[in-house]
N, C-alpha and C positions, 0 to 999 in steps of 0.2 A: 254165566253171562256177566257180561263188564257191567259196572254200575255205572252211570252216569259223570259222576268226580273223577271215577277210573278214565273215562273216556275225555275228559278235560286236563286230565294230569297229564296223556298220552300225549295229545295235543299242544300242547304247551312244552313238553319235553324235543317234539321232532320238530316244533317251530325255534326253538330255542338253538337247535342245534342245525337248522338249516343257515339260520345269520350269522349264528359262529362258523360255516363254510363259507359265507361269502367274504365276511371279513379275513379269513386267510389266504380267498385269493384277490381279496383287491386290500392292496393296503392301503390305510389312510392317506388321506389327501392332505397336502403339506401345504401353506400360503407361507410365502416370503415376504418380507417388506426392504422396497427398494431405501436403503440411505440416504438419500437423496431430494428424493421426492416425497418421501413418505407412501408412496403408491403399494398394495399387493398384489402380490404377483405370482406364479407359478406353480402348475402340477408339474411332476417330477422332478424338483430341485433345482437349484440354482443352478447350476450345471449346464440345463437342456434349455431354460428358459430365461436366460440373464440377458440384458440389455443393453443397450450402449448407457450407459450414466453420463448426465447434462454436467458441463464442463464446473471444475474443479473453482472455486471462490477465485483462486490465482492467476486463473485463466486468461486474463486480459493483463496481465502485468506487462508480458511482452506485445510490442505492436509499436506500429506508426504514430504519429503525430495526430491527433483528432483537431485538433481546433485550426480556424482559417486562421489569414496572416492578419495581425495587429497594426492596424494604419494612424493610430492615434500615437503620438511620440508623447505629449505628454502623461498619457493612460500607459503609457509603455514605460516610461521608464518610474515613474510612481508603483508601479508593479514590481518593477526589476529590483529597486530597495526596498519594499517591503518583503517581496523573498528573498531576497539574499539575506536579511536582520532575522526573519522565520528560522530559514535553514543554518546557519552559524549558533544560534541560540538553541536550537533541538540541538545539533550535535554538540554544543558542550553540556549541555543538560544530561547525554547519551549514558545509559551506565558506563563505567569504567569497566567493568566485568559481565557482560552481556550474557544472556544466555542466548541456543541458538533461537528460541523464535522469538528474542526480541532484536538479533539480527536479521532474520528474515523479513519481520518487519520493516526496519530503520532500509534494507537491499531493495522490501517491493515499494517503500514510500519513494523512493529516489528515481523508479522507474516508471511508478504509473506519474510523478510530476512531469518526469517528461514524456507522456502523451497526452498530460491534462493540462499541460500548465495556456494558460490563456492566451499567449502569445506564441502562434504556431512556427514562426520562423524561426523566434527564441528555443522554443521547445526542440528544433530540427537541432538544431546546434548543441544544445544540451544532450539530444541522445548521440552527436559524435562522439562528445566528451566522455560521457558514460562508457561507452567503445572504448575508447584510447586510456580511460582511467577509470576502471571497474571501481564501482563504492569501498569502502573498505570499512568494514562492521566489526573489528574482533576487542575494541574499544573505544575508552571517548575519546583519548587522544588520537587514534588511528583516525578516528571517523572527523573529527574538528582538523587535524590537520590535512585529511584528504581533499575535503571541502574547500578552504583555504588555499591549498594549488589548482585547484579546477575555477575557482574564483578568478585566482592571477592571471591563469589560460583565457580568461575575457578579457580582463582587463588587457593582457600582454595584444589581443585583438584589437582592442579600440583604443591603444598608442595611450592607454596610463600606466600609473605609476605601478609597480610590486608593495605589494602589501607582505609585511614583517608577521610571518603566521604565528610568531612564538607570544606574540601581545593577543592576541583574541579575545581572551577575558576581558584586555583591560580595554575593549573596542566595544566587544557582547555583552554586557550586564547578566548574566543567566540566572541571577537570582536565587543560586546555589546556597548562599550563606553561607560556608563555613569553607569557602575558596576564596584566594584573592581576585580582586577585583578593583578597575583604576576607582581611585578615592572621588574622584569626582565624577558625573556622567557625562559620556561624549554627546554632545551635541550631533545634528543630522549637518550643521555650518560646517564641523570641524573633524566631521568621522571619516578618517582615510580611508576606509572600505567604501564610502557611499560616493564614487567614482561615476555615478554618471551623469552628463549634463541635465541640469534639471531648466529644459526647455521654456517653464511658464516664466523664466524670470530674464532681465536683459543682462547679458555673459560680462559686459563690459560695468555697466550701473546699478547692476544688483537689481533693478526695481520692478515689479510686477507687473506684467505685459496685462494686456485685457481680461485675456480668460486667466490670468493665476490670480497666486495668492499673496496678500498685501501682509 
């Protein structure tokens, strides 16, 4: 007759070995975690249960114009020289020897300003130019001299003068230090890039209408 521990040992042996049948025929269950979201996710493998992924960081680089049209001239064109001094001043700062993702950068800043930039009718016009004159990232000079004919492409729009791209330095102060740069600082009076009428003031008198500045 079985003893008692006999009959606990027995038991414990066929329970033992009925979960090692089950676990051979179900195999373990597998969680994913989505990249993206951080979410888990799926029995049977990515495979059977993978999802659409929510759009990539870059996703919006390309697109339309977002901002309405800009009615204020002199808000418009205080804007217009402060980014063009911005962008002249990044691209000669740009490395000389880029690598590609700080190309990809310097390609998505120039695309998402034109859907962001504050002045939509401005901005319409900036992504033609981007069309007809792709950025060009493969250095600083490439990218400063790109900049500087898509500059003149406005200007050459609104009947001024061509700006001489091979001075830029000596226009941009980039604060490079150990590149030349003109010995003295250009004034916004006398800076040949800063080409657009600056509406608060009287064209003929110089002198401060109501709303500018004295």
């Amino acid at each position: 007759m079985c003893t008692r521990f006999t009959r606990a040992w027995f038991f414990i042996v066929i329970a033992l070995f009925l979960l090692g049948s089950l676990a051979l025929l179900h195999a373990p269950s597998r969680i994913y975690m989505d990249q993206w979201t951080g979410d888990l996710f799926g029995e049977g493998g990515v495979e059977k249960d993978v999802r659409v992924h929510p759009d990539r960081p870059d996703a919006g680089v390309q697109g339309g114009v977002i901002m309405s049209k800009l009615g204020n001239a002199t808000a418009k064109a205080e804007l217009g020289r402060a980014t063009w001094k911005l962008l002249h001043t990044m691209t000669l700062r740009y490395p000389e020897n880029p690598t590609q993702d700080e190309r990809d950068a310097l390609w998505n800043y120039f695309h998402l300003m034109s859907r962001l930039y504050p002045c939509g009718e401005c901005a319409a016009e900036f992504q033609l130019l981007l069309q007809k004159y792709p950025p060009q990232t493969s250095s600083r000079r490439a990218a400063a001299t790109w900049l500087c004919v898509v500059h003149n492409e406005v200007n050459a729009r609104l009947g001024k003068p061509e700006f001489d791209c091979a001075h830029l330095d000596e226009t941009y102060d980039c604060g490079c230090g150990d590149e030349p740069i003109s010995s003295s600082p250009t004034t916004a009076q006398d800076n040949p890039m800063d080409l657009e009428r600056d509406p608060s003031r009287d064209e003929i008198t110089g002198a401060g209408l109501i709303n500018g500045r004295r």
